[in-house]
KERO-355860 format. One line per field, with one value per residue (C-alpha): residue in three letters; z negated, y, x. Coordinates in steps of 0.5 Angstrom, whole numbers, plus 500, padded with zeros to 3 digits. Layout:
KERO-355860
resn <- [Ala,...]
w <- [Z,...]
v <- [Y,...]
u <- [X,...]
END
This chain:
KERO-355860
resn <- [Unk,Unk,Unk,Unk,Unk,Unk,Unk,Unk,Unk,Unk,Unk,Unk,Unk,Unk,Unk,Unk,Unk,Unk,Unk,Unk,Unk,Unk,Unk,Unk,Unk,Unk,Unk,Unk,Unk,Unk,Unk,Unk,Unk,Unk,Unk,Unk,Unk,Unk,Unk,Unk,Unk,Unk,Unk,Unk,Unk,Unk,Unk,Unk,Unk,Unk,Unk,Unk,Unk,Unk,Unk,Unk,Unk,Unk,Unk,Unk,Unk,Unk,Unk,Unk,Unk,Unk,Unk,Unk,Unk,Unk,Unk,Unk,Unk,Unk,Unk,Unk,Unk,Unk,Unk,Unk,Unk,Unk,Unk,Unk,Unk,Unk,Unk,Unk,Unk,Unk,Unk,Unk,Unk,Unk,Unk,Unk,Unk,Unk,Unk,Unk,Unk,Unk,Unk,Unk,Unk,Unk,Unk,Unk,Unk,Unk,Unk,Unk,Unk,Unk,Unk,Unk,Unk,Unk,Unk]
w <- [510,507,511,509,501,503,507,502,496,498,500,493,489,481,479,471,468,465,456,452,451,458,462,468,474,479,483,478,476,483,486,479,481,489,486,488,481,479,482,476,481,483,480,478,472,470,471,464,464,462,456,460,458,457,462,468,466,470,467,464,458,454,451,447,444,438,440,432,430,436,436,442,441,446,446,451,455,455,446,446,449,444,439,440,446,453,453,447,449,451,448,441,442,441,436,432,433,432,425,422,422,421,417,416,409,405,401,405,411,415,415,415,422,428,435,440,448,453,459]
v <- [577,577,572,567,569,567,561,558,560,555,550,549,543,544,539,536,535,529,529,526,519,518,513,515,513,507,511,513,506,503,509,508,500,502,507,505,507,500,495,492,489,497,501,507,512,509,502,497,498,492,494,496,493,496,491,495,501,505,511,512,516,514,520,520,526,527,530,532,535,537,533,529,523,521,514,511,504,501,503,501,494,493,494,491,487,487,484,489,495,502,503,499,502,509,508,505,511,516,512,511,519,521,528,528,525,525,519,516,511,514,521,519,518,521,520,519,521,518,523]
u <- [580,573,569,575,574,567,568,573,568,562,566,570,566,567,570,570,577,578,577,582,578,576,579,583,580,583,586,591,592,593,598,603,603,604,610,616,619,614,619,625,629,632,637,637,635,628,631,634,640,645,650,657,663,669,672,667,669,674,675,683,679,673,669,663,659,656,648,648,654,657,664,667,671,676,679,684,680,687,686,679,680,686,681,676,677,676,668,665,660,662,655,657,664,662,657,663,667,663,660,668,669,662,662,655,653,647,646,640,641,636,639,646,651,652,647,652,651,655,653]
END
């Protein structure tokens, strides 16, 4: 066990970490561009997403949460088409109404309204 403590400790090099305002090196550059992720043309968690419409949509019931005070809203899609018509965002939808029974108001519009999650 000895010899190879001893053997592992000669071969280690120092290696100085990177400082804040160095740049990365071209090998870091080249494997983020070589990163499958890179490609916009997949699907998936880190690609844009295009607005969802409620005519895509197959869920019966739509739900949307509220991140800041902790509501969750529920609305039939067959209800929500009816309002606000078959091409409309489930995006803008959620946000409407979230917004039009909103119970946290301050004044101000920076500080007023809910955040919406569509998880």
């Amino acid at each position: 066990m000895e010899k190879m403590a001893a053997a592992a400790g000669r071969k280690v090099s120092p290696a100085r970490g990177l400082a804040p305002n160095d740049d990365l090196p071209l090998e870091y550059w080249q494997a983020i561009l070589n990163d499958a992720g890179a490609d916009h043309g997949r699907s998936g968690p880190s690609a844009p997403r295009q607005p969802q419409r409620l005519s895509q949509i197959p869920q019966h019931v739509l739900r949307v949460d509220c991140r800041r005070c902790g509501r969750t809203l529920e609305i039939q899609r067959a209800d929500a088409v009816r309002l606000y018509g078959l091409d409309a965002a489930w995006k803008d939808v959620g946000q409407r109404l979230l917004d039009n029974t909103c119970t946290i108001r301050t004044g101000r519009h920076e500080e007023d309204g809910c955040w919406p999650s569509y998880d």
